[in-house]
C-alpha positions in Angstrom: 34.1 -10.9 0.9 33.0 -9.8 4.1 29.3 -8.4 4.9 28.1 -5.8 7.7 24.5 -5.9 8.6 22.8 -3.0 10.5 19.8 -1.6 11.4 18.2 -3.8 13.6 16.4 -2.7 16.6 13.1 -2.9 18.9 10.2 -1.7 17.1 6.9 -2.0 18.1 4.1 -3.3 16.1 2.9 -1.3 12.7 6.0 0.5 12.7 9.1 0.7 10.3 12.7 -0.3 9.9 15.5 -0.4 7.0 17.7 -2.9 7.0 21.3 -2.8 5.4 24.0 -5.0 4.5 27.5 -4.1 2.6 30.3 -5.9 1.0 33.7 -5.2 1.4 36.5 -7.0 -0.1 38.8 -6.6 -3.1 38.3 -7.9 -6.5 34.8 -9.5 -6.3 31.5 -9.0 -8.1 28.1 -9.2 -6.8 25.4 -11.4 -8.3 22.0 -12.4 -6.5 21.3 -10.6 -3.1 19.4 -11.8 -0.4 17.3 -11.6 2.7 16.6 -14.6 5.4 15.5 -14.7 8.7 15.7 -16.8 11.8 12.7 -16.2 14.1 13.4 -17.7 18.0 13.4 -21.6 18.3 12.4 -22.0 14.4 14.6 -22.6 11.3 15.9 -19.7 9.4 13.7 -18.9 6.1 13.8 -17.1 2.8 12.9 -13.5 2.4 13.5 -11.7 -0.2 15.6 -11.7 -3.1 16.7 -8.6 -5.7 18.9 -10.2 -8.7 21.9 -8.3 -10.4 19.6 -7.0 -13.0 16.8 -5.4 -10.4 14.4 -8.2 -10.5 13.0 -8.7 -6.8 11.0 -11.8 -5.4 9.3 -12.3 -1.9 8.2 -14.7 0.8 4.4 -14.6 0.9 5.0 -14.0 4.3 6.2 -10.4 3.5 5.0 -9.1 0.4 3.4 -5.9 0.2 5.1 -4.9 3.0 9.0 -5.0 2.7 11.2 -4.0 0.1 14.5 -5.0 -1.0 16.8 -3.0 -3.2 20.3 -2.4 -3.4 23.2 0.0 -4.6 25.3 -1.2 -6.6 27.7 1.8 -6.5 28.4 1.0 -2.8 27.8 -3.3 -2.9 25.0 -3.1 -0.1 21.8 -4.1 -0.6 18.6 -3.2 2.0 15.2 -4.3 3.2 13.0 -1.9 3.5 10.4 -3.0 6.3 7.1 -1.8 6.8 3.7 -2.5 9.6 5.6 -4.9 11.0 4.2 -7.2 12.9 5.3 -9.3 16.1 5.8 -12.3 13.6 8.3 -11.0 12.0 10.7 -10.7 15.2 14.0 -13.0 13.9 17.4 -12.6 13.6 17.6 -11.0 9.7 21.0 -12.3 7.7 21.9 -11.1 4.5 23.3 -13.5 1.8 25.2 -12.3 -1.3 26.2 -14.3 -4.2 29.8 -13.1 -4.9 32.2 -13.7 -7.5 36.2 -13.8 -6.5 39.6 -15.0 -7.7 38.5 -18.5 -5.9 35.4 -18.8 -7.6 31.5 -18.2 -7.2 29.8 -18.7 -3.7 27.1 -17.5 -1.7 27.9 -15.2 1.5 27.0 -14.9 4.6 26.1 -11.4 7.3 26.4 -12.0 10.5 22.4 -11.0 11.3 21.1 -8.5 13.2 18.2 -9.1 15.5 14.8 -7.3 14.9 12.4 -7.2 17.6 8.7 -6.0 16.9 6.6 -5.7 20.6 3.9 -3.7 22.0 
């Protein structure tokens, strides 16, 4: 299973940005999908989560104003940003939970940076 992030970019503070991730592959199925970030010299942390059934979760950090969702239809989930704020300048990664012939395992995007400055 391979994943393709886009949608990174500089922003500047308040401002908004959708993130999106897809799976490609053959013969896999998609459980759990997920959000993380690295922000610069720190470790990378949990974001968001949206589960196979719709059910989302967020970092404290980021409620209320980022959304994830995904399509099924096209395997990509997204991350709907909003007022962003310098603090949430990292490197974004997606991670999907992917079922193939070789079992069940989480995988990784390879991150797209996201810049928020005045």
């Amino acid at each position: 299973v391979q994943l393709q992030a886009s949608g990174g970019g500089p922003v500047q503070p308040g401002e908004s940005l959708r993130l999106s991730c897809a799976a490609a592959g053959s013969r896999f199925s998609i459980g759990n999908m997920e959000w993380y970030r690295q922000p610069p010299g720190k470790q990378r942390e949990w974001v968001a989560l949206v589960t196979n059934g719709g059910t989302t979760n967020y970092a404290d950090s980021v409620k209320g104003r980022f959304t994830i969702s995904r399509d099924n239809t096209k395997n990509t989930v997204y991350l709907q940003m909003s007022s962003l704020k310098p603090e949430d300048t990292a490197v974004y990664y997606c991670n999907v939970v992917a079922t193939t012939m070789g079992g069940t395992r989480g995988y990784w995007g390879q991150g797209t940076l996201v810049t928020v400055s005045s």
